[in-house]
N, C-alpha and C positions, 0 to 999 in steps of 0.2 A: 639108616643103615644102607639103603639103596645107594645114595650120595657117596658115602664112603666107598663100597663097589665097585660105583663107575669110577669113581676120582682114582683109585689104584689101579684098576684095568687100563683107564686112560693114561697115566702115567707110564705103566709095566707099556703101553704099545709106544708110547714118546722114546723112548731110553732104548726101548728093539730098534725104533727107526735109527733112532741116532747112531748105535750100534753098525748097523746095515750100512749108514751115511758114509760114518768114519773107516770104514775097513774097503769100503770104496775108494778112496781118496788115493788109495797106499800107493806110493811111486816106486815104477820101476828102477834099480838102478842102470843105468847104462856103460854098457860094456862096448869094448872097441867092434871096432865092425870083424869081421873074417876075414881073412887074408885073400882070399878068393871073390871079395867085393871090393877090396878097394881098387883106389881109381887106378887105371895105366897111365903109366910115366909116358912122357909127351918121347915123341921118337923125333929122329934126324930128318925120317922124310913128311914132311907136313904139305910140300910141294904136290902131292899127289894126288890125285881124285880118283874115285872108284870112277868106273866106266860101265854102261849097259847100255845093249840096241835096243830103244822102243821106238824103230820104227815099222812093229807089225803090232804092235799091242792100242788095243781100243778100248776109250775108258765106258763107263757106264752110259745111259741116256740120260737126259735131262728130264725131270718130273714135268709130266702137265696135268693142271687142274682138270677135274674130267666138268662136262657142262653141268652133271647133277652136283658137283660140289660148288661151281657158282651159282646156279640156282639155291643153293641151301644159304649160299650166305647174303644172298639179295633179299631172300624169306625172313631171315633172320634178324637184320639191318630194321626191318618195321616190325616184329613183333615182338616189341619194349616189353610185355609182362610173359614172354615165351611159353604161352598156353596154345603154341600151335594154330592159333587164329590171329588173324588181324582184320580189326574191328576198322569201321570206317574213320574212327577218329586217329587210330595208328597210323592210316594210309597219310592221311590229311597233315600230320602232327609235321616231317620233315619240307614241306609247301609253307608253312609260314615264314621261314628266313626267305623264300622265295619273294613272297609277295611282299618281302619287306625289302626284297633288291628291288623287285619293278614300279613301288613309289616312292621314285627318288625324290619325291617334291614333301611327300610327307603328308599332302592334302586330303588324300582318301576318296580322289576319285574314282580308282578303280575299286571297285569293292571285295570282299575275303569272297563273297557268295558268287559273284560273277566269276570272279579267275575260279573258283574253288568246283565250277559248274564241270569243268573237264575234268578233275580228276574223280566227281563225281559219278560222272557219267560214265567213265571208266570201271569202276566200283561196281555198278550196279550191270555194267556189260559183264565184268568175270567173275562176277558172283550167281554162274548159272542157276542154283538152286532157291533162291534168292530168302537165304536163310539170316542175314545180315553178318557174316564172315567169311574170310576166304581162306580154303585150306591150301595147303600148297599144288596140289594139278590146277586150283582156277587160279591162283596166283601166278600160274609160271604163263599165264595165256597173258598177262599184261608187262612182256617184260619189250622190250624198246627192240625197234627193228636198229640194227647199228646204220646210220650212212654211210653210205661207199664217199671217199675223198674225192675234192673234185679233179678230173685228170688233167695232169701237170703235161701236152704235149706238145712239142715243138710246132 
């Protein structure tokens, strides 16, 4: 008896949807436009350009990144599972195509632990708290002083 119930119910709701489906579908017919939208007939003077002075009008400023937004996205850049820390092997993780540009021989004598000693030592300098993560105020203590260019003077 149950069977039979749902089998009806289930049906009566197939036949509402399809109902719902079909009355969805229904096309507009289209009608000409309004008299008052359609286009303007091309005119004689085509020679003509509209005219304005801007020469007192000032456009907008141009957007600049503020520094806490490149710091969020230098933060961001190493925290591969974005739990707001970066673990010492996040730090490490973009350093391997590194040490794989500087043994161009292939040999292995430089080693991952020897190059790997500075960025370590970096690690353990901006991880004040020395809780094995760094949040982003110790993060932003390791970011690159830029070089100044060397001066090009006569």
């Amino acid at each position: 008896m149950n069977r039979i119930l749902i089998g009806a119910l289930g049906a009566l709701l197939l036949a509402s949807a399809g109902i719902f489906w079909w009355q969805g579908r229904a096309t507009v017919a289209s009608a000409p436009a309004p008299s008052h939208l359609a286009l303007a007939q091309p005119t004689d003077s085509i020679d003509e350009l509209p005219e304005a002075d801007a020469s007192d009008m000032i456009g907008p400023d141009l957007p600049q990144a503020s520094e806490q937004s490149r710091e969020q996205r230098r933060f961001d850049r190493l925290d591969k599972d974005r739990d707001r820390r970066i673990t010492r092997v996040e730090m490490l993780a973009p350093r391997v195509k590194d040490f794989r540009k500087l043994d161009l021989d292939g040999n292995n004598l430089l080693t991952f632990e020897e190059w790997a000693v500075a960025t370590g030592n970096k690690f353990k300098g901006a991880d004040a708290n020395g809780d094995g993560w760094l949040s982003q105020a110790e993060y932003a203590t390791t970011k690159q002083v830029p070089k100044k260019p060397a001066c090009k003077c006569r």
